[in-house]
The first five atom37 places (N, CA, C, CB, O) and aatype in JSON, in Angstrom:
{
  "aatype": [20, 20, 20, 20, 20, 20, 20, 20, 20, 20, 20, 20, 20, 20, 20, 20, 20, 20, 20, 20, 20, 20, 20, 20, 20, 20, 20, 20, 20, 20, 20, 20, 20, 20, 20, 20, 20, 20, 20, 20, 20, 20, 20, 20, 20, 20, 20, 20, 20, 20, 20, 20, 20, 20, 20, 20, 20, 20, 20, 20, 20, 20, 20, 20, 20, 20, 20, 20, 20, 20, 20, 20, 20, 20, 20, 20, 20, 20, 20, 20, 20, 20, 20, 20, 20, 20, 20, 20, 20, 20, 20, 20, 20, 20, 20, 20, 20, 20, 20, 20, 20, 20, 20, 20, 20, 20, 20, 20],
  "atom_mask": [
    [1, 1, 1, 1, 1],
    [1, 1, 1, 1, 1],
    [1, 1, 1, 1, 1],
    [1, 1, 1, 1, 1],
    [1, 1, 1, 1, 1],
    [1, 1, 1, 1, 1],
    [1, 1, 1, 1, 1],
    [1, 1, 1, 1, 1],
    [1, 1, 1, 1, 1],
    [1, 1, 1, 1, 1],
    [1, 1, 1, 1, 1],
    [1, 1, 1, 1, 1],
    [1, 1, 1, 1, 1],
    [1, 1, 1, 1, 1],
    [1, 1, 1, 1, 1],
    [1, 1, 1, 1, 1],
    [1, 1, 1, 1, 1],
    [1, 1, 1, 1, 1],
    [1, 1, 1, 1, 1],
    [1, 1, 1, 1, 1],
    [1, 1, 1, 1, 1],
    [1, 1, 1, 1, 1],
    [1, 1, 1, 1, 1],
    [1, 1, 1, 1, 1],
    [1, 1, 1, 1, 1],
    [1, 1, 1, 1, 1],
    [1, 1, 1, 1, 1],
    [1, 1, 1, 1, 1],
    [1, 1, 1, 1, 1],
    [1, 1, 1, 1, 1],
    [1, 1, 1, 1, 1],
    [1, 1, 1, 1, 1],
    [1, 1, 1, 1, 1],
    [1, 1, 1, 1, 1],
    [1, 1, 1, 1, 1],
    [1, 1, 1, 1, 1],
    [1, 1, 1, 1, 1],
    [1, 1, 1, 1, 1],
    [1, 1, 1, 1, 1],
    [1, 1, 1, 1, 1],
    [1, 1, 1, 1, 1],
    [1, 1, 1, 1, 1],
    [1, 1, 1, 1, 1],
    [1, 1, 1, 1, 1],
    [1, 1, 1, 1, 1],
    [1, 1, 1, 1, 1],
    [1, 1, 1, 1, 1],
    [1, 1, 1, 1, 1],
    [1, 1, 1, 1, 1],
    [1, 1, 1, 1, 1],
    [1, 1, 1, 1, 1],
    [1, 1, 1, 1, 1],
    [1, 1, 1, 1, 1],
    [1, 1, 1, 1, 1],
    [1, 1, 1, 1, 1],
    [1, 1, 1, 1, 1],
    [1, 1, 1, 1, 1],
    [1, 1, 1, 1, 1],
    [1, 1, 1, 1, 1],
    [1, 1, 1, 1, 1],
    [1, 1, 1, 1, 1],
    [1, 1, 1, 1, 1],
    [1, 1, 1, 1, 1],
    [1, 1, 1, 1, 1],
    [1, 1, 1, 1, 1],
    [1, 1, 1, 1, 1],
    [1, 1, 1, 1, 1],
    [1, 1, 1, 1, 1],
    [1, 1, 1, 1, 1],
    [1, 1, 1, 1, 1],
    [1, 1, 1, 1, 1],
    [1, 1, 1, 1, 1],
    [1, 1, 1, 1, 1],
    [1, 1, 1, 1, 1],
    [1, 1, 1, 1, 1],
    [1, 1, 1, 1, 1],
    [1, 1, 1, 1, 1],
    [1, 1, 1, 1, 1],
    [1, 1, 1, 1, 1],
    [1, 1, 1, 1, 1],
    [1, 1, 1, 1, 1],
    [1, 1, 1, 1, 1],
    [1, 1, 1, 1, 1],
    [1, 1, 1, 1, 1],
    [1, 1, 1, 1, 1],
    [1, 1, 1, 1, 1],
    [1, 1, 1, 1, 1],
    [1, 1, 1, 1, 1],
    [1, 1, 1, 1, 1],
    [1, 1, 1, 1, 1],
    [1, 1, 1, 1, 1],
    [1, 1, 1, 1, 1],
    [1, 1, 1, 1, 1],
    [1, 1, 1, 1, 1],
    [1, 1, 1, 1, 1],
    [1, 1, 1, 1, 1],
    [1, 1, 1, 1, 1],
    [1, 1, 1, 1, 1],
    [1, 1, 1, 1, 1],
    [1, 1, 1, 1, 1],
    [1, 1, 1, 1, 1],
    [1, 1, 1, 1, 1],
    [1, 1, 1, 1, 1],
    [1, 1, 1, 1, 1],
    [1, 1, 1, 1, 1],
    [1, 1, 1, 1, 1],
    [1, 1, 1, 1, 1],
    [1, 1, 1, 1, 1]
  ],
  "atom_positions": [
    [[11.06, 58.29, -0.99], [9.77, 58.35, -1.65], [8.8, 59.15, -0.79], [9.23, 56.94, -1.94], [8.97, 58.84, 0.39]],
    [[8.04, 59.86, -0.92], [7.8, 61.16, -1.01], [5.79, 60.17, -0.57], [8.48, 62.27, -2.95], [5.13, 59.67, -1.48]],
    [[5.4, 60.18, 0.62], [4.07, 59.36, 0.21], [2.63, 60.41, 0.4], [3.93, 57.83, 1.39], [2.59, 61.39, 1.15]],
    [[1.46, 59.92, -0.49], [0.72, 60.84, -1.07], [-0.62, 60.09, -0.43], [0.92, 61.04, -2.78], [-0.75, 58.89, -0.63]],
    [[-1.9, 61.02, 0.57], [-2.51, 60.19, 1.02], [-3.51, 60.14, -0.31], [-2.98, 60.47, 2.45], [-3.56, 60.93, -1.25]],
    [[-4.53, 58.55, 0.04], [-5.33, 58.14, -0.84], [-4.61, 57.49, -2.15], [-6.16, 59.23, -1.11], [-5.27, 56.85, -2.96]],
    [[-3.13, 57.7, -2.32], [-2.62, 56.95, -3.35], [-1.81, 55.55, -3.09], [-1.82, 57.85, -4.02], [-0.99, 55.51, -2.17]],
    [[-2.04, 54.37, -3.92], [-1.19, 53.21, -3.41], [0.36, 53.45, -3.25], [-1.35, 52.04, -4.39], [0.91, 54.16, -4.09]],
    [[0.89, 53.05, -2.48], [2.35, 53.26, -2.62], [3.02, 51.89, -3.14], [2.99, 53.74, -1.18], [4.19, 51.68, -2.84]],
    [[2.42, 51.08, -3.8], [3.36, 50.03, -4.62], [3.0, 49.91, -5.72], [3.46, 48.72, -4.2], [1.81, 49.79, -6.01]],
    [[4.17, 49.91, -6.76], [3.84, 49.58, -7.8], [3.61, 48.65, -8.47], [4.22, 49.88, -8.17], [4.6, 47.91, -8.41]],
    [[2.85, 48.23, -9.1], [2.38, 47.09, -9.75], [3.57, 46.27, -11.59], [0.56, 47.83, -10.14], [3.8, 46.53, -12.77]],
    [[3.88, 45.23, -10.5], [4.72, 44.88, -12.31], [3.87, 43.86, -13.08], [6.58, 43.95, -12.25], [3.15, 42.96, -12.64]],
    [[4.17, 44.28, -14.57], [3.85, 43.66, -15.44], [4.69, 42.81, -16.17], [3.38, 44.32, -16.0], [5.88, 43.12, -16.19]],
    [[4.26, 41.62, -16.91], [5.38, 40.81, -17.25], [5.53, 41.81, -19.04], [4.89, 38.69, -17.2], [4.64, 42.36, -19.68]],
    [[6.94, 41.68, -19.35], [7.49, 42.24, -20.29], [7.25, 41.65, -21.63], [8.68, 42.31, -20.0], [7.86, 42.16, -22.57]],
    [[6.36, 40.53, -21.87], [6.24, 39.78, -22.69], [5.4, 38.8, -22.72], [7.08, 39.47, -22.85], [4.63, 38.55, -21.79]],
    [[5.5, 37.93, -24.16], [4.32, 36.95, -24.34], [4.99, 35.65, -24.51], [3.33, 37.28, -25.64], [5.81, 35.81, -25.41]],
    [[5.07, 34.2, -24.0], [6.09, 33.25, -24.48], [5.12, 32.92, -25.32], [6.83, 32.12, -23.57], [3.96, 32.63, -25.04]],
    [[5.78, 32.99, -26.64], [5.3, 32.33, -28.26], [5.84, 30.81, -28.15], [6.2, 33.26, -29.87], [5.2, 29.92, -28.7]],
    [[6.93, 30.55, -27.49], [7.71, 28.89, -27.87], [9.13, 29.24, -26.96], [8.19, 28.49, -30.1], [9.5, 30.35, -26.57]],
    [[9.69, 28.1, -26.8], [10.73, 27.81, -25.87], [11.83, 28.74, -26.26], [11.15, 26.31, -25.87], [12.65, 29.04, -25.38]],
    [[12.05, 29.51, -28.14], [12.83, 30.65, -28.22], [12.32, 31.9, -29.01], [14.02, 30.23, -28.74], [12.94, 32.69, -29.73]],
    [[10.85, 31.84, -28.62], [10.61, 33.03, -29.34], [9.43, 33.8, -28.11], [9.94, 32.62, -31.12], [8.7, 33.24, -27.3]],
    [[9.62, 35.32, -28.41], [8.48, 35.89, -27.29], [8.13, 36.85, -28.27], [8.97, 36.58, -25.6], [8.71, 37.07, -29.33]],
    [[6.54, 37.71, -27.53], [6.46, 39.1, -28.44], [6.17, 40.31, -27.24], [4.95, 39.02, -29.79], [5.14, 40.62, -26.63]],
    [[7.53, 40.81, -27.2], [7.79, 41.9, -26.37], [6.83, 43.03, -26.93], [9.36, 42.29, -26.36], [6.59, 43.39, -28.08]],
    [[6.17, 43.66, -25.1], [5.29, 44.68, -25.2], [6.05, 46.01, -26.35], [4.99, 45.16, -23.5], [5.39, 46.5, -27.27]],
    [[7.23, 46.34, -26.09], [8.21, 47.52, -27.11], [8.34, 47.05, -28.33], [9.8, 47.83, -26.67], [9.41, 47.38, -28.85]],
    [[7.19, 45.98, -29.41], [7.82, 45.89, -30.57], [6.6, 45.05, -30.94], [9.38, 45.32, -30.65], [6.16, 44.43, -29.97]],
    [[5.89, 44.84, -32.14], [4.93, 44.59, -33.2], [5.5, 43.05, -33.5], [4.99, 45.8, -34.57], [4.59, 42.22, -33.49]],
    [[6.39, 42.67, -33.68], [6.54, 41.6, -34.67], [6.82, 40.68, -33.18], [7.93, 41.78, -36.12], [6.82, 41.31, -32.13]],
    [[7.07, 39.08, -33.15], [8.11, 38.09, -32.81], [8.95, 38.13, -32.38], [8.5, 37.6, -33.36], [9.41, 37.87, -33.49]],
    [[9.98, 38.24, -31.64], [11.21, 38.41, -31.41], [11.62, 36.54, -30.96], [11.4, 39.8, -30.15], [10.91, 35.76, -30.33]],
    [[12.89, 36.33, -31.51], [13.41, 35.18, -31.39], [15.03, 35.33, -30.39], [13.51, 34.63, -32.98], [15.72, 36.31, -30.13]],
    [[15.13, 34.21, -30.12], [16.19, 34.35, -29.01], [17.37, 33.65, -29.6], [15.76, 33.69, -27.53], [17.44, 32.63, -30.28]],
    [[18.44, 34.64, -29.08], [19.57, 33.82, -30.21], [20.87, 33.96, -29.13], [19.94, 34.86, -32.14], [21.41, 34.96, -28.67]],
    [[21.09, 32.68, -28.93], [22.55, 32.38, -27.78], [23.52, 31.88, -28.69], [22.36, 31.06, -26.39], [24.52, 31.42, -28.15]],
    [[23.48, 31.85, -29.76], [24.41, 30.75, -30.6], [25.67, 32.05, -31.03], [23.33, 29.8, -32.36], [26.24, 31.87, -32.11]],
    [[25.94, 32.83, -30.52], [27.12, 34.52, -30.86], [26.75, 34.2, -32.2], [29.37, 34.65, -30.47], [27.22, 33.17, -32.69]],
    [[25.86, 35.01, -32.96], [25.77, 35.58, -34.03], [26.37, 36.26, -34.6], [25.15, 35.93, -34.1], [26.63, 37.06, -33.7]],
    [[26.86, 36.64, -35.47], [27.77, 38.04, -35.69], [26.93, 38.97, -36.25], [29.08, 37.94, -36.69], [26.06, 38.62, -37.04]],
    [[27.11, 40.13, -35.92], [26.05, 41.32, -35.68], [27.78, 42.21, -36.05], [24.89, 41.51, -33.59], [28.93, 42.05, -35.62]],
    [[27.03, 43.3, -37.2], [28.22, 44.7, -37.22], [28.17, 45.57, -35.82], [27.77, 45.99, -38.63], [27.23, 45.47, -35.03]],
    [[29.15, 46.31, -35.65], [29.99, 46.59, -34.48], [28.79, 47.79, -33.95], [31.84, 47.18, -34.89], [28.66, 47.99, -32.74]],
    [[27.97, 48.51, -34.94], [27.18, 49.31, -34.39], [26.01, 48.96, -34.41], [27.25, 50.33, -34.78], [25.26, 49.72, -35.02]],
    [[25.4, 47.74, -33.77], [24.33, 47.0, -33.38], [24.17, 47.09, -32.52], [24.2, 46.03, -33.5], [24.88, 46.71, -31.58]],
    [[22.86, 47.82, -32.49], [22.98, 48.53, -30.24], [20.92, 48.15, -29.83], [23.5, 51.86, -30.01], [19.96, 48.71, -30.34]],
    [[20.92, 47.19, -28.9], [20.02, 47.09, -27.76], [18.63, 48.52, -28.0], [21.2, 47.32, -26.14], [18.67, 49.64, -27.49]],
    [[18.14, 48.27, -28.42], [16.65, 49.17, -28.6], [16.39, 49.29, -27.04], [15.1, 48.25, -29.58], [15.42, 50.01, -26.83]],
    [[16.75, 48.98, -26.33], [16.27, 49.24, -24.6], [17.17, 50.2, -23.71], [16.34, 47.71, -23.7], [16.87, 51.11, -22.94]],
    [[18.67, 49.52, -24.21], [19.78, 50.46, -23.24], [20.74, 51.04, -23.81], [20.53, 49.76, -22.23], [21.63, 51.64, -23.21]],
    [[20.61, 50.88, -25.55], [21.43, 51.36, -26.55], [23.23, 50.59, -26.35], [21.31, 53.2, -26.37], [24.16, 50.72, -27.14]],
    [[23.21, 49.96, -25.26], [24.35, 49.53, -25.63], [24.45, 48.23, -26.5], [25.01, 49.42, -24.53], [23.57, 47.4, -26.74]],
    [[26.04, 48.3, -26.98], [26.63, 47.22, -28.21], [25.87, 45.9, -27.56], [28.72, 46.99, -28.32], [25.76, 45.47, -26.42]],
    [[25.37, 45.46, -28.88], [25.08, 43.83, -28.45], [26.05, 43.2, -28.92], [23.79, 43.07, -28.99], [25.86, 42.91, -30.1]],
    [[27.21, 42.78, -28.43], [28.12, 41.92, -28.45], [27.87, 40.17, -28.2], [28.91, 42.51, -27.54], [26.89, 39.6, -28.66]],
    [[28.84, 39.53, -27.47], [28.47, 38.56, -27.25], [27.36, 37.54, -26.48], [29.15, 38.54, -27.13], [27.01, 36.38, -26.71]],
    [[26.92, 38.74, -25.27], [25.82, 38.41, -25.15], [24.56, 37.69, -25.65], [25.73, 39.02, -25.04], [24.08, 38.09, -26.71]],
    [[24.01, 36.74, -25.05], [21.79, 36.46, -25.77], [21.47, 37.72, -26.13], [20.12, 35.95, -24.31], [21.84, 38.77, -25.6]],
    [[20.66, 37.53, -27.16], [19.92, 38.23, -27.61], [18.41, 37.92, -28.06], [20.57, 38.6, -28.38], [17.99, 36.82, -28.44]],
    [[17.8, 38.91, -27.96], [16.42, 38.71, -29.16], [16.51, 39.64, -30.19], [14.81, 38.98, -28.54], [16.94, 40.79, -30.09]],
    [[15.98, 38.98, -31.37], [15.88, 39.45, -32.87], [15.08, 39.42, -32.98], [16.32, 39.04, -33.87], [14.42, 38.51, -32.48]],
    [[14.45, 40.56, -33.86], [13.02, 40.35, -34.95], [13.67, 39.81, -36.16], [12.05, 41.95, -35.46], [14.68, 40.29, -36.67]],
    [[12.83, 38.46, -36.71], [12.56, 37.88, -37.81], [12.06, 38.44, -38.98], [11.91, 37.11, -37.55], [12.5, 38.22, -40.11]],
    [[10.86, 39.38, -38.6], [10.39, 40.31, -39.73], [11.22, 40.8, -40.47], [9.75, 41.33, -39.37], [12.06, 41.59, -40.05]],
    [[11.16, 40.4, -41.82], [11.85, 40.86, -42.93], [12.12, 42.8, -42.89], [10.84, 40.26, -44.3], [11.2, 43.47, -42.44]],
    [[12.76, 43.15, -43.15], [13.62, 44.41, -43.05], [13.15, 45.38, -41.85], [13.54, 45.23, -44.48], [12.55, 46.45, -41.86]],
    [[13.68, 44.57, -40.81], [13.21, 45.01, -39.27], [14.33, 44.6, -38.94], [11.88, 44.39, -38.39], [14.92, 43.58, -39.31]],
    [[14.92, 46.12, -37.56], [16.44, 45.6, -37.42], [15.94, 45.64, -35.9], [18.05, 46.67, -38.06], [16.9, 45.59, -35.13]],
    [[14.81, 45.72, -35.32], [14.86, 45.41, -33.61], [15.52, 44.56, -33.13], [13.77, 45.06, -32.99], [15.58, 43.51, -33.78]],
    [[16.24, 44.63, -31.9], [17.19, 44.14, -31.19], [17.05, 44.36, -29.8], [18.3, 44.58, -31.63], [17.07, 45.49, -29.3]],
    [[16.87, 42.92, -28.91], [16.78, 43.83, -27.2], [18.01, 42.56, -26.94], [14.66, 43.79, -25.79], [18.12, 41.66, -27.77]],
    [[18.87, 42.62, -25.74], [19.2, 42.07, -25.15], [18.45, 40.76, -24.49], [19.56, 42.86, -24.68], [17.36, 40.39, -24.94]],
    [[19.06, 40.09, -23.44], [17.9, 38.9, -23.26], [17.71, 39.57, -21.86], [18.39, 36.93, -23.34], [16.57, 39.57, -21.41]],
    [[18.63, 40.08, -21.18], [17.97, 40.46, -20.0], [17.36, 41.67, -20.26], [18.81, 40.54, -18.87], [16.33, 41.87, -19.62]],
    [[17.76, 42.61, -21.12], [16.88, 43.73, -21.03], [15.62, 43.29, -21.58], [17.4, 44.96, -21.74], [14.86, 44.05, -20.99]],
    [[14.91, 42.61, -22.29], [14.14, 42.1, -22.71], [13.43, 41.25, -21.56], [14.64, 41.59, -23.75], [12.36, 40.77, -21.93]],
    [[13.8, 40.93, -20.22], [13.12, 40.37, -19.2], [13.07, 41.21, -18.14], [13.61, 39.22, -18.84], [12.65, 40.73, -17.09]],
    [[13.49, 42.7, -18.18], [13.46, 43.91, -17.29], [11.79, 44.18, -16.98], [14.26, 45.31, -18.13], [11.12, 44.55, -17.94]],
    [[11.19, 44.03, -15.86], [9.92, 44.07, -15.48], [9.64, 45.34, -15.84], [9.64, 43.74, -14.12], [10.33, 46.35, -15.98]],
    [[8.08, 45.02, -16.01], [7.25, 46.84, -16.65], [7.1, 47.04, -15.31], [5.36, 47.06, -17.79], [7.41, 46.28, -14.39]],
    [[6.53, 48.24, -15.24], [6.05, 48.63, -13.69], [5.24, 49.5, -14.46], [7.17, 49.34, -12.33], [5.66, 50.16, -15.42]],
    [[3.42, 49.49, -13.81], [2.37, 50.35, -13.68], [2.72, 51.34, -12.52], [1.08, 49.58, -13.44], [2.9, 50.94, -11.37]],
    [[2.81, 52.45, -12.81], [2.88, 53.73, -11.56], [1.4, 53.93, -11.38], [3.74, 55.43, -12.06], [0.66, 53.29, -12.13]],
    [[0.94, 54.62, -10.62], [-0.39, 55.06, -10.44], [-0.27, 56.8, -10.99], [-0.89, 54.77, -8.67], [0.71, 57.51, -10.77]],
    [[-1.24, 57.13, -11.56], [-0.68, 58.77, -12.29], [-0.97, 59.44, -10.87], [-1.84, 59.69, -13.96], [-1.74, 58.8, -10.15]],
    [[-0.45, 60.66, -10.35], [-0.82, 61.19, -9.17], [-0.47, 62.63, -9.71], [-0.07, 60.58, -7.79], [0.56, 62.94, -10.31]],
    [[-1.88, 63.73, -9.25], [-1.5, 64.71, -9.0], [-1.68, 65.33, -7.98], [-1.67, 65.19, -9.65], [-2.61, 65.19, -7.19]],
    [[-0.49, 66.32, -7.92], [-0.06, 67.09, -6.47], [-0.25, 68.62, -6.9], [1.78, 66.76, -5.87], [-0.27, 69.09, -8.04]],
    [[-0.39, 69.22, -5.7], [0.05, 70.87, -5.86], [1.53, 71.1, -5.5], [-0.86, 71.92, -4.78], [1.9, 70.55, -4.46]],
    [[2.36, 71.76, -6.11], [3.61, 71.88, -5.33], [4.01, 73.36, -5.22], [4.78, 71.05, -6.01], [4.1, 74.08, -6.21]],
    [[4.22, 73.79, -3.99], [4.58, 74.98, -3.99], [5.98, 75.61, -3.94], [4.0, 75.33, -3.17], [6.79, 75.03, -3.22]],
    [[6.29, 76.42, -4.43], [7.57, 76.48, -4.79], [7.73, 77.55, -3.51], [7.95, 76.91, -6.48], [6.92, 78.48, -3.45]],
    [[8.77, 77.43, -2.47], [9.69, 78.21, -1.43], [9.48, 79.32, -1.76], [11.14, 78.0, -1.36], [8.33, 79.68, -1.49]],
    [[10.19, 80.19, -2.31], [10.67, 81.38, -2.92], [9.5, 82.14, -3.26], [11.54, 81.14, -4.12], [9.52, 83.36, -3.11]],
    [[8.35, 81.48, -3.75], [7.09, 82.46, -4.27], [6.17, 82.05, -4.23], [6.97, 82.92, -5.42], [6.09, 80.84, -4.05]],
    [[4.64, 83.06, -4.41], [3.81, 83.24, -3.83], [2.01, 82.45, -4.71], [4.14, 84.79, -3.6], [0.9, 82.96, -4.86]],
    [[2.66, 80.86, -5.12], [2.17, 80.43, -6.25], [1.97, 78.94, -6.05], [3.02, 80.8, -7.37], [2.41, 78.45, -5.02]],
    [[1.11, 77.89, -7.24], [1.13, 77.05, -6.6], [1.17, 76.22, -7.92], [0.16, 77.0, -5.53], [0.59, 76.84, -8.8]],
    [[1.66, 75.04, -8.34], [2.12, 74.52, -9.39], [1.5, 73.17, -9.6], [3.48, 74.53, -9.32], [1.93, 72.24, -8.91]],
    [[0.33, 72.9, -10.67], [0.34, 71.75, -10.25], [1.15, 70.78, -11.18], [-0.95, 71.42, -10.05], [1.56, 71.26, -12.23]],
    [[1.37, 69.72, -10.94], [2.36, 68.5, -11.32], [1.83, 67.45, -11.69], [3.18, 68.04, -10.36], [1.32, 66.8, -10.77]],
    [[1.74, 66.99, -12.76], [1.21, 65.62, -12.88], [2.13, 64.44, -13.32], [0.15, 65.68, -13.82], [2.73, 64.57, -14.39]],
    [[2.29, 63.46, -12.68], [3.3, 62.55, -12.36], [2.95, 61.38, -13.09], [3.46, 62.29, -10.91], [2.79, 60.38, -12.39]],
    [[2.76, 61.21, -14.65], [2.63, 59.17, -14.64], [3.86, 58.85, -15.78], [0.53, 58.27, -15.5], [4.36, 59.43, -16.74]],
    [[4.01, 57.68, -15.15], [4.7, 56.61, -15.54], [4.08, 55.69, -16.66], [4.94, 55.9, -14.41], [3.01, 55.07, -16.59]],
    [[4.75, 55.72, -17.45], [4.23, 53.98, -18.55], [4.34, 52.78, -18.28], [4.92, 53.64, -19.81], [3.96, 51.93, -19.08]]
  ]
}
């Protein structure tokens, strides 16, 4: 990591969610409810994780309830911490030539 004076060098996490009840949350990536489902649901074979795109198989899950809403996160991807970056801009000069680039760096 690359450090920049006057800028913090830690990032700040945010929690990924809201607890609604002991199985339901409302994740910052999605509008509706999401409910938590450990009971192996059966889900068709191309039912894939809105976070890491992979198959949600047997794994927990969270579902949206909302009527013709197919969101889907995993339960751990669904507890994957946000992180605030701080936006930072730099000049960067490129080796080779006679110029100077600036860069602006933020994170969501």
């Amino acid at each position: 990591m690359v450090e920049r004076e006057g800028t913090p060098e830690e990032e700040e996490e945010i929690a990924p969610y809201e607890v609604i009840d002991d199985n339901t949350i409302r994740h910052f990536s999605h509008d509706h409810n999401l409910q938590l489902n450990k009971d192996g649901m059966i889900l068709s074979e191309n039912t894939v994780c809105k976070a890491c795109v992979f198959e949600i198989s047997s794994e927990p899950f969270y579902i949206c309830k909302h009527q013709q809403c197919d969101f889907i996160l995993h339960e751990k991807c669904a507890n994957l911490p946000r992180k605030k970056t701080p936006c930072v801009q730099q000049p960067a000069i490129h080796a080779s030539h006679r110029f100077s680039l600036h860069i602006s760096v933020c994170a969501l």
